[in-house]
C-alpha positions in Angstrom: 141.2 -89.4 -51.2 138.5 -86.6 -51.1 139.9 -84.6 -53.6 137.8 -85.3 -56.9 141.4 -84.2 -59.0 143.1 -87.4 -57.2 139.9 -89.7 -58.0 140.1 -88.7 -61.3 143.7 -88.9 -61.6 143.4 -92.8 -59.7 140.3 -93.6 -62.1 142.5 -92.7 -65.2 145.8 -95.0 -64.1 143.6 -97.9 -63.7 142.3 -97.0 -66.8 145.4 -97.0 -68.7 146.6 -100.5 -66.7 143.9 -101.9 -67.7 144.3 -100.8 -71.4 147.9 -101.6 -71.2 146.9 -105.3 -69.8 144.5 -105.8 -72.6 147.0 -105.3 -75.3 149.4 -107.7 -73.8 147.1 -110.3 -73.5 147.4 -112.8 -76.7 144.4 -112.6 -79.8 143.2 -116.0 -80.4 145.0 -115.7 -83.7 148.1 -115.2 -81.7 147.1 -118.1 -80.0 146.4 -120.1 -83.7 150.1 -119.1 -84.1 151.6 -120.2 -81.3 150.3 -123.5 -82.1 151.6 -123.3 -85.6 155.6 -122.5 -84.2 155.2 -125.3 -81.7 154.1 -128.3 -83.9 157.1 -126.8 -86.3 159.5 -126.7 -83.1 158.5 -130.1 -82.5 159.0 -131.3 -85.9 162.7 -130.0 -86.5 165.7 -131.6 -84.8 168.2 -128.7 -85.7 170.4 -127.9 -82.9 169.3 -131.0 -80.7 171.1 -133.4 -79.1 169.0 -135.9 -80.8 169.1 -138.7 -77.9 165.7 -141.0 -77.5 164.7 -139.0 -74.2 164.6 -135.6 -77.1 162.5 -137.6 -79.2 160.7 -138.6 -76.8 160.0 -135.4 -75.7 159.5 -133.7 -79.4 156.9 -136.5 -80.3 154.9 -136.1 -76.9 155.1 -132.0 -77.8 153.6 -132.6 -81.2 150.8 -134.9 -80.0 150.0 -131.6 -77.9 149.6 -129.4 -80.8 147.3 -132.1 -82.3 143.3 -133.2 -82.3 143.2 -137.0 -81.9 141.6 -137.4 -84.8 144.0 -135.1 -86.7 144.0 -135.4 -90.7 146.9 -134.9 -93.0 147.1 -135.0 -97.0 149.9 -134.4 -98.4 152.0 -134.3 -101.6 155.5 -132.8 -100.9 157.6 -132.3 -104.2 160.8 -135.2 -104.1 159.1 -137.0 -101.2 156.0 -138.4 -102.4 151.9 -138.4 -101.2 150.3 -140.0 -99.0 147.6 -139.4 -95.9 148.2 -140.0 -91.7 145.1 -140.6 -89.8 144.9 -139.8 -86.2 147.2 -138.8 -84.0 149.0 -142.1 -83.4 150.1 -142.4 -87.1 151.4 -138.7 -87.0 153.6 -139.4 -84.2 154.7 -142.7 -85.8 155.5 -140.4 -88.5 157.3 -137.9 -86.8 159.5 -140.2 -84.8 161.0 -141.8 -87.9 161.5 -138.0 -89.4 165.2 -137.7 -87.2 166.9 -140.9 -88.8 165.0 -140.4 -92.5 166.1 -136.5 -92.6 169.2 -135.3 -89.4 169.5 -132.3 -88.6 166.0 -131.4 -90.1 164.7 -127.7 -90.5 161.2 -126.2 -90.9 161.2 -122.6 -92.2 157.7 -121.2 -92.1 157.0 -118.4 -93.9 153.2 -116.3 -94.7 151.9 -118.0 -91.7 147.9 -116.9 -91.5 145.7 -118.0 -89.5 142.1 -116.6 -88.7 139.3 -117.8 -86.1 136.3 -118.4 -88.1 134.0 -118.9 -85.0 134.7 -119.4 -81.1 135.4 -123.2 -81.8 137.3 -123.5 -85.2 139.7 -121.3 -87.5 141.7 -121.9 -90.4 145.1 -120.5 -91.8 148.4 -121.1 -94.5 151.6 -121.3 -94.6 154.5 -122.0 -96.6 157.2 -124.3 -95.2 160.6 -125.4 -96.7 162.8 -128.1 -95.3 166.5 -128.4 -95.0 168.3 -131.3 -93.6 172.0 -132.0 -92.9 172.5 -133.2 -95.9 171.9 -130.0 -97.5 168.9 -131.6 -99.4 165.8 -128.9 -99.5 162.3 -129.6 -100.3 161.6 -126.2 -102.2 158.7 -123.9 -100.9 155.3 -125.8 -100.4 152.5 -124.7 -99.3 149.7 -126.1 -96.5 146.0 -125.1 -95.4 145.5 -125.7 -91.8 142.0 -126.7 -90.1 142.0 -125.7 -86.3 139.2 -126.9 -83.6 138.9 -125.5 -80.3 138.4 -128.2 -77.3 138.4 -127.4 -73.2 139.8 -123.8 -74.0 142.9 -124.5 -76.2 143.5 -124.7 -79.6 144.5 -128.1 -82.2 145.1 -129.0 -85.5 142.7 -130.7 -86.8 143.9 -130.8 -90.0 146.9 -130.2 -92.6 146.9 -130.4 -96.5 149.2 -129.6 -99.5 147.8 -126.8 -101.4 150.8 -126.6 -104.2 154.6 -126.7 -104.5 155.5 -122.8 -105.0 158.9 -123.9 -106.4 161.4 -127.0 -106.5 165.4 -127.3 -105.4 
């Protein structure tokens, strides 16, 4: 290539495949997110088979989505208060969730999240539960803590903020 039009021409494709490359790449809040939509994937039992290996599965999913010393306050309109300390509890927690509530869905809705510095973030979001029963939570609301640990993101922690509305 001697011709300074086809250097210019090869300097602005890499140019643009590198632009293109950076804009595929995930934000951290994307990342945040992502988190967010697993733990709730591995919460909910809609449309699985169900079976102890699934369980198995969704509880050793969660755990992943979670710091070991992971925090959670909550008061959930029609299903009471209370607080899980540490990952172990949560999963405890979470396997008892299929037989307590079949068939359970998570909606999450407003879900924000923001990075507040290269090692923690914070973010919302509103969650209403349905089960096969047909019985539905209402609309509640929950402020996340997030810490960052050997390049990936946790929750750290999870609190009720308020019940937007009751069923």
């Amino acid at each position: 290539m001697k011709s300074p039009v086809a250097r210019i021409a090869l300097m602005l494709a890499i140019a643009a495949l590198v632009t293109a490359l950076v804009r595929l790449m995930p934000t951290e809040e994307d990342r945040l997110r992502a988190v967010v939509l697993r733990a709730r994937n591995a919460l909910s039992s809609e449309n699985r088979p169900g079976g102890p290996l699934d369980a198995l599965a969704r509880i050793g999913e969660l755990g992943s989505c979670l710091t070991r010393d992971i925090v959670i306050q909550v008061d959930v309109f029609g299903l009471g208060s209370g607080s899980l300390n540490g990952v172990d509890e949560v999963r405890a927690a979470a396997a008892a969730l299929p037989q307590q509530f079949p068939g359970l869905r998570i909606q999450l809705d407003e879900v924000k999240v923001t990075v507040d510095d290269p090692v923690t973030g914070r973010g919302s979001f509103v969650a209403t539960t349905t089960s096969d029963g047909g019985k539905t939570s209402g609309a509640q609301e929950f402020n996340l803590r997030f810490r960052k640990s050997e390049g990936r993101w946790y929750i750290s922690r999870i609190e009720t903020v308020r019940t937007l509305h009751q069923q």
